[in-house]
C-alpha positions, 0 to 999 in steps of 0.5 A: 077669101076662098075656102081652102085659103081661109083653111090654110090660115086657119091651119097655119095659125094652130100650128103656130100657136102649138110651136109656141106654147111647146117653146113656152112649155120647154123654157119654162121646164128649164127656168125650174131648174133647182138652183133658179128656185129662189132666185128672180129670173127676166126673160123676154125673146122676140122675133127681129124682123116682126116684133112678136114675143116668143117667150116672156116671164118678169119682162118688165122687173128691174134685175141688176144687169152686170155687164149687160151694162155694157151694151147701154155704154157702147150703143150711146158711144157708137151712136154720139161719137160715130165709130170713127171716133179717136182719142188723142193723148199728147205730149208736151214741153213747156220751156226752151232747150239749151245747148246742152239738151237741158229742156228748163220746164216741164214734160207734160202728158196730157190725156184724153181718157184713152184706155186703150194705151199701151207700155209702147205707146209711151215708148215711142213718145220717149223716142220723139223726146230723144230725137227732140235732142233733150238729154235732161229734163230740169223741170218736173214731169206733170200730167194733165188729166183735166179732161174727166173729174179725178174721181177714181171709182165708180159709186157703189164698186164692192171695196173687195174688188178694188184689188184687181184688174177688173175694178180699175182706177179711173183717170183721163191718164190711162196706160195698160189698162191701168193694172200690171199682172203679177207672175209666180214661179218655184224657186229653186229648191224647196223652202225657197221663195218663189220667184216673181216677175212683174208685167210690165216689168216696173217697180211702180208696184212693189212686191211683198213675197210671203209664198214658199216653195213646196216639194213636188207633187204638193198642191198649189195654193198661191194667192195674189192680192194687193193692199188697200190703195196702196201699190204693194203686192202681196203674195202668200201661199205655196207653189211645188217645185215641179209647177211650171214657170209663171203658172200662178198668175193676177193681174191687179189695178194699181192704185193713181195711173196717171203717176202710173203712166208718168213713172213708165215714161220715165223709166223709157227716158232714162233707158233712153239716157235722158235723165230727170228731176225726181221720180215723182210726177205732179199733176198740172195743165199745159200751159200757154206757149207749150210745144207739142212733141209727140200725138199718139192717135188711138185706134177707131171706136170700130175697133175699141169696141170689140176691146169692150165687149167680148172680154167685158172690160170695164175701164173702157167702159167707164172710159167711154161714159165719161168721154160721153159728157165730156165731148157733149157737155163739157164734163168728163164725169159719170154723171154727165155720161149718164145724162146724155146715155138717158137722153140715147135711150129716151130716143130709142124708145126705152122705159126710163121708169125701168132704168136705173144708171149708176156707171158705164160698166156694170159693176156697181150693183145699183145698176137696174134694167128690165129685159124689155128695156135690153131687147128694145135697145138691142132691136133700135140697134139691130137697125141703126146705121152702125148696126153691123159694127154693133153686133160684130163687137159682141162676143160669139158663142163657142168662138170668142170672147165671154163666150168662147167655152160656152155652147161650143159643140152645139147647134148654136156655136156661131150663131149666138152674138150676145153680151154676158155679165156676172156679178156675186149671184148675178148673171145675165146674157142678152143678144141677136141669135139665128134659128136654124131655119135662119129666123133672127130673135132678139133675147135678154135673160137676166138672172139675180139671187139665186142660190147655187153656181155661177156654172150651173146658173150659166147652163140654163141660159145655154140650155134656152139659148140652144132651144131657141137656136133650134126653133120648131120642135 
């Protein structure tokens, strides 16, 4: 090699080893922020294309993920099922109907642990049952949730979550994310109760209104809740009468959705003039000879998979595990879909020695992962075929999603596709992002204990997130 060559190199190499120790040096200045000063803190960033650490720091400790979880939920679902994969719920009649439109049996919904269900989902399967020519149902209205183990629950969920969207039952039955938002408006005058109005609009869950109307001007304080295991909503404080209309708002799970699904069916039929036996449904299995009346077809895991990951929903999540081991082996259970989850991330080279599964979603706090175990799944996928359909369902930052009010006017708005999650003194963001000179980095940043806000726990990740975007000093 010539001289001048050899000098290059040389050259070339200081300066990099310069612009890495002044990224080591910068990184490490931010991680001393006061409220991480207790706290245990993985880092680890590579380079995409080359595989070379960038930075690292506690790379190999297990840390509880939250809903990093997510990102070992959606590659094992997009890489088992394909992303054409579509769930299939369908309704069933079991019994003849007379003259009269009488249909002597049962209605049965039978469910395949679609979370994507909607209210007009289950509209439409009343029209089918109406144009059927079914005016009454004599039999009872059952459903079939045979497909996963009933268990309503992930292992370990904190029990004060239970009351919310975010923690919600689980069934192979599902229907509007198996929750309903409570809405509050002022009442009329002052000392009146506030107004409340449920969406859907069902009597599935009940309404205990204990609030008060305040005069205008007065601060409000309006405190959603639901009872344990029980569908009654309550609803406390006060709320001015100058706020505007359904400004107090929660959404809450509810308590047994496929009896959720079924009483919203019910209430499409009798709109539809067709009545039934009793309010309440049964659980069953569809029986030999039944006929099929209607098959609602979900949308493509393509599509579910943004559902997943840019809001960070946990019911698909938990949904999509146990439709792992059910599809391949032949139980809808949290333990199966994390025995073909290890066997995924076996294959894509991570440390199972790091791992620990315990759901799908990430809310259980008995998950644990190492950074180095996130960014190798995130560079596995970075080249899986389905590569693009990954990444494109991870949230943006400054643009949609977790992210969408994070890093918004700065150099890495747009160019930050990454996972977040967040648990009591839990925060984690892992990811792809593209340096301003157009290098893409692969990163995971898991932060547990620390001592101070979830805001300002957050503003350091941006902080080496927009460090790394900027590349060279």
């Amino acid at each position: 090699m010539r001289p001048a060559r050899i000098l290059l190199c040389l050259l070339w190499l200081t300066l990099t080893a310069a612009v890495a120790a002044d990224l080591k040096a910068d990184i490490d200045r931010l991680l001393q922020n006061p409220v991480l000063a207790h706290s245990i803190t993985g880092v680890l960033v590579v380079g995409l294309k080359d595989g070379r650490t960038l930075y690292e720091t506690n790379a190999d400790v297990m840390l509880i993920p939250a809903s990093n979880q997510k990102l070992l939920t959606a590659s094992a679902a997009l890489h088992r099922l394909g992303p054409e994969y579509r769930y299939t719920t369908r309704l069933w009649s079991a019994g003849e109907v007379n003259a009269e439109g009488v249909l002597q049996g049962d209605l049965i919904l039978q469910g395949s642990g679609d979370p994507t269900l909607l209210l007009r989902d289950i509209e439409t399967m009343a029209d089918t049952v109406q144009k059927a020519g079914i005016r009454r149902i004599a039999g009872a209205l059952l459903y079939d949730e045979s497909l996963f183990d009933g268990i309503r629950r992930g292992w370990d969920w904190a029990w004060d979550d239970e009351p919310y969207y975010y923690s919600p039952c689980l069934s192979a039955v599902c229907v509007e994310r198996n929750a309903m938002t409570v809405f509050v408006s002022p009442g009329a005058k002052v000392g009146d109760e506030p107004r409340v109005r449920l969406a859907p609009a069902t009597d599935y869950l009940i309404v205990r209104n204990e609030a008060i109307t305040a005069p205008a001007g007065a601060p409000s304080t309006v405190y959603i809740t639901r009872e344990h295991a029980r569908n009654i909503a309550v609803v406390r404080g006060q709320i001015p009468l100058d706020a505007q209309p359904d400004s107090a708002r929660q959404a809450l799970s509810v308590e047994e959705p496929p009896r959720y699904a079924m009483w919203l069916l019910r209430e499409a039929l009798n709109k539809r003039g067709i009545t039934t036996r009793n309010r309440t449904a049964l659980s069953g299995r569809v029986p030999e000879g039944a006929t099929l009346l209607h098959t609602h077809t979900s949308p493509p895991l393509s599509d579910i998979l943004p559902l997943l990951n840019k809001p960070s929903d946990n019911l698909i999540a938990e949904c999509l595990l146990r439709t792992l081991g059910a599809e391949v082996h032949g139980e809808g259970s949290a333990a199966a879909g994390e025995r073909v989850l290890l066997d995924f991330l076996r294959a894509a080279g991570l440390n199972l020695n790091a791992l620990n599964i315990v759901d799908g979603s990430g809310l259980s706090r008995r998950n644990q992962i190492s950074a180095r175990n996130l960014v190798t799944l995130l560079c596995y996928m970075a080249s899986h075929p389905q590569a693009k359909v990954f990444a494109d369902s991870l949230p943006v930052a400054g643009v949609d999603g977790t992210l969408r009010n994070r890093m918004v006017n700065t150099p890495a708005r747009g160019k930050v596709r990454a996972k977040t999650g967040s648990l009591g003194r839990v925060s984690t963001l892992a990811g792809y992002l593209s340096t301003q000179s157009g290098e893409e980095l692969v990163f995971a940043i898991l932060m547990n204990n620390y001592n101070g806000t979830a805001a300002a726990v957050r503003a350091v990740q941006d902080s080496i997130v927009l460090r790394l975007v900027q590349g060279e000093p």
